[in-house]
N, C-alpha and C positions, 0 to 999 in steps of 0.2 A: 459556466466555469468562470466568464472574466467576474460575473455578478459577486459569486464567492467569492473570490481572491481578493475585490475591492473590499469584501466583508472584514477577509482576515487582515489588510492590511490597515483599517480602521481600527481593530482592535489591538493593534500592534503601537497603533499614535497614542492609542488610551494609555497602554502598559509604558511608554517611554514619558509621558506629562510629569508624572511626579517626581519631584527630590531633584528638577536637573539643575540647581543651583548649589546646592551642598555637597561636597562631597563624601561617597559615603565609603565605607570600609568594604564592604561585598565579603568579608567573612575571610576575605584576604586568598581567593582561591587562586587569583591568577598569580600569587608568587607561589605555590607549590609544584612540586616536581607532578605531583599524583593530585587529583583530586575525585571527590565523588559526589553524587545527588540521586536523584532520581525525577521521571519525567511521567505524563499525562498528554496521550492522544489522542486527537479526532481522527480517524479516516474515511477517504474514500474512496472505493476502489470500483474498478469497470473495467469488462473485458475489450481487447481490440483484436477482430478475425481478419486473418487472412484465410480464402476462401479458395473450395477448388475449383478447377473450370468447370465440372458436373453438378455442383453444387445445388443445383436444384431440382436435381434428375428423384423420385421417387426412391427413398431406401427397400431396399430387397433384401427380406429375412434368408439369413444364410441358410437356416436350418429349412426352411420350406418350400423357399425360391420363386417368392411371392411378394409383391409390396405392400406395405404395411404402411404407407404413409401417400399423400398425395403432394406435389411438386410444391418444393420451396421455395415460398414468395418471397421473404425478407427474413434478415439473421440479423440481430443487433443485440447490445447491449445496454442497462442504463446505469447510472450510479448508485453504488450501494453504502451505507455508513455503517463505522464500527467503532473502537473504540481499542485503547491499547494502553498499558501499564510496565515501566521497566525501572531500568537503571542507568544508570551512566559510569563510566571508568576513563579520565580524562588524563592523560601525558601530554605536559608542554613539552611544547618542542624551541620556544623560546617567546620572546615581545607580541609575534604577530600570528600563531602558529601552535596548533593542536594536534595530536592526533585524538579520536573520539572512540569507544566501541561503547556501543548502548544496548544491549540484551532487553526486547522488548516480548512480553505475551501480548498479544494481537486478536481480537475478537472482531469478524469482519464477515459478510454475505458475499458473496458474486454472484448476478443475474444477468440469465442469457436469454432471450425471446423469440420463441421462433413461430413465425405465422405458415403454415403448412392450406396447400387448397382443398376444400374442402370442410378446412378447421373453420367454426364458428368466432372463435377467439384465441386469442396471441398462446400458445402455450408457452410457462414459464418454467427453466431449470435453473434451480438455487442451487447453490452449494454453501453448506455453512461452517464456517472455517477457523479451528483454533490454533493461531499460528504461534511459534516462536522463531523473531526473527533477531537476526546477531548483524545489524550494522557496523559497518566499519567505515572512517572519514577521516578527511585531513580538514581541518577548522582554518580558513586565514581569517584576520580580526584585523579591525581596521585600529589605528592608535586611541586607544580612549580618550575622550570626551566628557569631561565631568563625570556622569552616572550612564556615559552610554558608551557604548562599542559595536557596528555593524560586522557583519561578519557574510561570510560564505564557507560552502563544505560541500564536499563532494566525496563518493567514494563506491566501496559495494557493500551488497547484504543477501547473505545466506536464511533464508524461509525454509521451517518446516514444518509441516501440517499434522500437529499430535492427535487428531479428529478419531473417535473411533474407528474399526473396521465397520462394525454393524451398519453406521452411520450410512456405509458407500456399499453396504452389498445389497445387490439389485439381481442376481443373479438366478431367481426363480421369477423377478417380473417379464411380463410383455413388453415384445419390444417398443412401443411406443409408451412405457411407461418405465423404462429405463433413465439411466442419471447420465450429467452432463460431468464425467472424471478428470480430476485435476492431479497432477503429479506430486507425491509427499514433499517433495523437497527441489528447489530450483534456486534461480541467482538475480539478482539485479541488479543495477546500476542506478544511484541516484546524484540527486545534484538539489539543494538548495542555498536557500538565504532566513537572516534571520538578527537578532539584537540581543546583547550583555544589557540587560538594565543591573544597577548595582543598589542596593538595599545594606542597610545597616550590617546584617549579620547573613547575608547571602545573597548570592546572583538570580536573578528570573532570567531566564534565554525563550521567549516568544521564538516559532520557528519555522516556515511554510518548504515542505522539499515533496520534490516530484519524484517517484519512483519506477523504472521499467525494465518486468523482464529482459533478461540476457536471451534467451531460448523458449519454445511455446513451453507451455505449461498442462497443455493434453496430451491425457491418458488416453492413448490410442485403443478403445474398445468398438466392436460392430454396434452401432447403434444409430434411430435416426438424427438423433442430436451431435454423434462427432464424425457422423460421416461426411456432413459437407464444408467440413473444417480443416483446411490443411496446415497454419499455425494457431496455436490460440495465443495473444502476449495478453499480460497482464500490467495494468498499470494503478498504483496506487498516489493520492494526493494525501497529505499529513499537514497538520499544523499541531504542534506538538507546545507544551510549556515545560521547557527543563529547572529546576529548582537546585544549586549548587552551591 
């Protein structure tokens, strides 16, 4: 994670090099009441478990009263990428001071791994996820600078998962060939940072924000995958380019 971070913040010194001697117009957004644009994401997202104390006890099919799994060694997660497309809808709120709502479609993986004994190899539960997520933030901006502006934001975001039904119905498979379920719709909180570069006829905003569930995000179904799960959070990292 620091490896990437050093990445995006390299390509963020690239995005701020040019034009910082001229001043340039930026399309004149930060004197309007209202402004619009639209933005281009990377993400990536990874589950974080809290786990129960039995957590590795064999799952026992309800229906037969039998185990169907042999004791769980290790539960993890790793990082998944995706890729996200929106808008932006911008109110000043004066000199130093946004408010932000950015309406994003969200195309993103989640992978969970679970090594079970007896299992040859790690089994993995994907879930493939088409979200639309409605961000909401408070922008402060630091005083501009020639062609630049630092800024920070922070706020929440409401996700929800337009994924078909078919997608998640599992409900004639065996139990050890069932899905790891995640709940349509939950909350977050995020918090990042990021820069105003200013361009002749519009702003580019470079942008790196951390994002993390409010509440788990498991769909509590009998399975051996969420049964030794007792929160699931979800956290997603973004570095986004706003164009305004």
């Amino acid at each position: 994670m620091l490896t990437r971070t050093r990445l995006w913040l390299s390509v963020l010194c690239l995005f701020a090099a040019p034009g910082v001697h001229a001043q340039n117009w930026g399309g004149g957004v930060d004197d309007e009441k209202w402004h619009f644009g639209f933005t281009f994401q990377y993400v990536s997202s990874e589950y974080k478990f809290l786990k129960k104390d039995t957590w590795q006890m064999p799952f026992i099919d309800p229906e037969r009263g039998v185990p169907v799994s042999g004791e769980l060694q290790s539960l993890s997660s790793k990082s998944s990428p995706g890729f996200g497309i929106g808008f932006v809808v911008n109110r000043r709120l004066g000199e130093n001071a946004d408010v932000r709502l950015t309406p994003i479609l969200v195309f993103n993986d989640r992978v969970a791994l679970y090594e079970f004994e007896g299992e040859e190899a790690l089994i993995e539960r994907k879930l493939q996820s088409t979200m639309i997520d409605l961000p909401i933030g408070i922008k402060l901006k630091s005083n501009r600078r020639n062609n630049f502006r630092a800024y920070i934001i922070g706020g929440a975001k409401y996700s929800l998962d337009i994924a078909s039904k078919k997608r998640t119905n599992d409900a004639p498979n065996a139990p050890m060939d069932k899905f790891l379920k995640n709940k349509k719709n939950f909350l977050s909180y995020e918090a990042g940072f990021g820069m105003d570069l200013y361009f002749e006829y519009f702003k580019l905003s470079p942008e790196i924000k951390l994002s993390y569930s409010l509440n788990s995000v498991l769909k509590n179904e009998p399975s051996p995958y969420s049964a030794p799960i007792d929160k699931l959070m979800l956290r997603h990292v973004t570095f986004s380019l706003y164009f305004e």
